[in-house]
Phi, psi and omega in degrees: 000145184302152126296084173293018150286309162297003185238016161269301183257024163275341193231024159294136185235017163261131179327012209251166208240142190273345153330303178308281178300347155291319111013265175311316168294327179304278179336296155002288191287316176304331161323293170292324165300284199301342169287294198293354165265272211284015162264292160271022120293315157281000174262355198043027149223065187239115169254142166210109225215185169277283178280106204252132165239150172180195182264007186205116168233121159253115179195167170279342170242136184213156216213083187190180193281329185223107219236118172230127168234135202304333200208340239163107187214141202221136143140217204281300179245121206228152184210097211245138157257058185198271174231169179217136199231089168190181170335265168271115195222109128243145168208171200304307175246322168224158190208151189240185188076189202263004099266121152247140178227099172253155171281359175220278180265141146235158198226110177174199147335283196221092198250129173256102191229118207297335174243293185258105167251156178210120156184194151287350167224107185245136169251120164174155180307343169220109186226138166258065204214230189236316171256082178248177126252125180237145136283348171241326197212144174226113182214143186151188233230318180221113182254143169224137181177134200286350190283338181251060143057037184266142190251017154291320211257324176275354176271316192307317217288303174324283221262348182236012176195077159305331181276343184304123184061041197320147196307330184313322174286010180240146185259141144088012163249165189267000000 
């Protein structure tokens, strides 16, 4: 299975180095792990279960307003790794809600997706909505994508993010 994190920031397409970036999130999340555990342990209200439910759930299946689970994750802001269902949903391979961010399919608003997006505004090597970005195929009321021969989309792609979306997640490119 992919890191999404590393393939979110392998695919930055601003001059910023990826050292740099890759750095500061890290801290950042250890920062934030580390609050959010001595916060809910001392409120009792941090669950960490096989199923976990609360209003901060760690599990392999978890079910709370701020919810990350090993397989499975339901609530407001959630980080599921297999899938995830909430406001803001990442997951490892699908993630639903009105920002989603999957590592292989997305399903929402406004969806980010590494292979497949469907929302009203999709980013993805195959995307689908009203608002796309594809990187291989587009389809939707406004595309930008090199598969309908748009020399915009070969251009955004060519000059601000070349590594976006790598040919490997896709079948029959080289």
């Amino acid at each position: 299975m992919q890191n999404i994190g590393k393939v979110l920031f392998d695919r930055v397409p601003w001059g910023v180095t990826r050292k740099g970036v890759l750095g500061l999130p890290a801290v950042g999340a250890a920062a934030i792990a580390a609050a959010t555990l001595f916060a809910g342990h001392a409120t009792g209200l941090l669950h960490v279960d096989f199923n976990a439910v609360g209003p901060i759930a760690v599990g392999i299946n978890a079910v709370g307003i701020l919810a990350v689970g090993g397989i499975n994750a339901l609530g407001v802001l959630v980080a599921g790794g297999v899938n995830s269902l909430g406001v803001v949903s990442v997951g490892g391979v699908n993630g639903c809600g009105l920002l989603a961010i999957g590592g292989v399919n997305s399903f929402g608003v406004v969806a980010i997706g590494g292979r497949d997006a469907f929302g009203l505004v999709a980013i993805g090597s195959r995307a689908y909505g009203f608002y796309a970005l594809g990187r291989f195929m587009g389809r939707g009321q406004y595309v930008l994508s090199p598969d309908r021969r748009d020399w915009g989309a070969a251009w955004f792609f060519r000059r601000w993010c070349p590594t976006l979306f790598t040919p490997t997640l896709d079948r029959g490119s080289s």
